[in-house]
C-alpha positions as CSV (number, residue, x, y, z in Angstrom):
1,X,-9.3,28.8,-44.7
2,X,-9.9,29.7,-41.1
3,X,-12.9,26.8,-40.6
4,X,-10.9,23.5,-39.6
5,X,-12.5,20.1,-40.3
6,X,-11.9,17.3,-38.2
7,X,-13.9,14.0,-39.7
8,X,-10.7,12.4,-39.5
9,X,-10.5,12.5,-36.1
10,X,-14.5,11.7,-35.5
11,X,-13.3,8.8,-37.4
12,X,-10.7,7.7,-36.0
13,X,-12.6,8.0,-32.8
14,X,-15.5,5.6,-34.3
15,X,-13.0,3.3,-36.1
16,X,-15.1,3.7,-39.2
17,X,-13.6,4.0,-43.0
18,X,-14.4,7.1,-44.9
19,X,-16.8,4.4,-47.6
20,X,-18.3,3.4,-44.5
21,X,-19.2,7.3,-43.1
22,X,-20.0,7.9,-47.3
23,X,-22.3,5.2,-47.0
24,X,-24.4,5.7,-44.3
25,X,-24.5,9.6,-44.8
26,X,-25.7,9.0,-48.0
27,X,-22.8,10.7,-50.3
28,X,-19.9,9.9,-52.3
29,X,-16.6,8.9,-50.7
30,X,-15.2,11.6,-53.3
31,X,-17.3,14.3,-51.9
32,X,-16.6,12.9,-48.3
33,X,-12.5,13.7,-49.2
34,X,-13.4,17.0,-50.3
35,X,-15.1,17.9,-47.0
36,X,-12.8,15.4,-44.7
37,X,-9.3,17.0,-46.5
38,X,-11.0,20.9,-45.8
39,X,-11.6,21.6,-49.8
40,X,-15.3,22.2,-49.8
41,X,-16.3,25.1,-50.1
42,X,-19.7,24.5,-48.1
43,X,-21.4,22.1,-46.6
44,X,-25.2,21.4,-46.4
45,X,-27.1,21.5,-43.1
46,X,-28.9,18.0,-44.4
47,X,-25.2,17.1,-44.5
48,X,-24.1,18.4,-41.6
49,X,-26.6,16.6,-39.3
50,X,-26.4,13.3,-40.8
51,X,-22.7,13.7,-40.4
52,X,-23.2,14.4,-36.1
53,X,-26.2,11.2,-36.6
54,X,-23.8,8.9,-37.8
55,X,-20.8,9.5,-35.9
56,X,-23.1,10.2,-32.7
57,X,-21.5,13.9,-32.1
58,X,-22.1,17.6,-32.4
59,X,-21.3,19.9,-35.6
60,X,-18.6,21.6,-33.2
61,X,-17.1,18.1,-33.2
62,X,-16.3,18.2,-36.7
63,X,-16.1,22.3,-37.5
64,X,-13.7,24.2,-35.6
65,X,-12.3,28.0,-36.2
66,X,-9.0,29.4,-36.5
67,X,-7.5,32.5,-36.8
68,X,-6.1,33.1,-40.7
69,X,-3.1,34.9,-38.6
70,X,-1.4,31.5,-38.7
71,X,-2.2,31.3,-42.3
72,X,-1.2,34.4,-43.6
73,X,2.1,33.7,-41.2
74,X,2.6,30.5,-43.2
75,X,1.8,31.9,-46.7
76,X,4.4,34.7,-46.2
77,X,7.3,32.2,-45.0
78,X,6.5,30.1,-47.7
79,X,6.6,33.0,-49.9
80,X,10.2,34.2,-48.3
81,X,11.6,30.3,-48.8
82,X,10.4,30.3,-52.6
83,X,12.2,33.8,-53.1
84,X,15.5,32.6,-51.7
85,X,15.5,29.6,-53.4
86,X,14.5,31.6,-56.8
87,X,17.8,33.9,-56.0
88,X,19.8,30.8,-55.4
C-alpha cells in the first residue's frame, strides 16, 4: 500500500504504549494494531484528529506516501526467489 503509517514512531517519540494511545483516543488496542501495523483499510477523520490531539502532532506526522514502485519491485523479487526455490 503506498500510504505509510508511522504511530510507531509518534510513539516512540512520546514514550507512550499502544493501550495507553487506545486509551485516550478512545479505541481498541486491536484496532490501534491494525492502523499502527498499516492493515486498515481507512481511517476516520474523528480518528485521525484525536490521533494528532493525543500525541500533540499533525496527520502528516503519522500518514506519509510512497511510491508502489518499491512495492511492485519487492513483490516481483519475491516472486523470482519463490520460483527458484520451487525449481530447486
Amino acid at each position: 500500500m503506498p500510504i505509510a503509517v508511522d504511530v510507531d514512531v509518534m510513539l516512540a517519540r512520546r514514550k507512550m504504549s499502544v493501550g495507553e494511545l487506545a486509551d485516550r483516543v478512545g479505541i481498541t488496542p486491536a484496532n490501534l494494531a491494525v492502523l499502527k501495523n498499516g492493515r486498515a483499510k481507512a481511517v476516520r477523520f474523528a480518528t485521525l484528529a484525536a490521533l494528532c490531539e493525543v500525541l500533540d502532532c499533525q496527520p502528516g506526522d503519522l500518514l506519509r506516501w510512497e511510491p508502489e514502485e518499491a512495492e511492485d519491485a519487492e513483490d516481483a523479487e519475491d516472486a523470482a526467489d519463490a520460483e527458484d526455490a520451487a525449481d530447486g
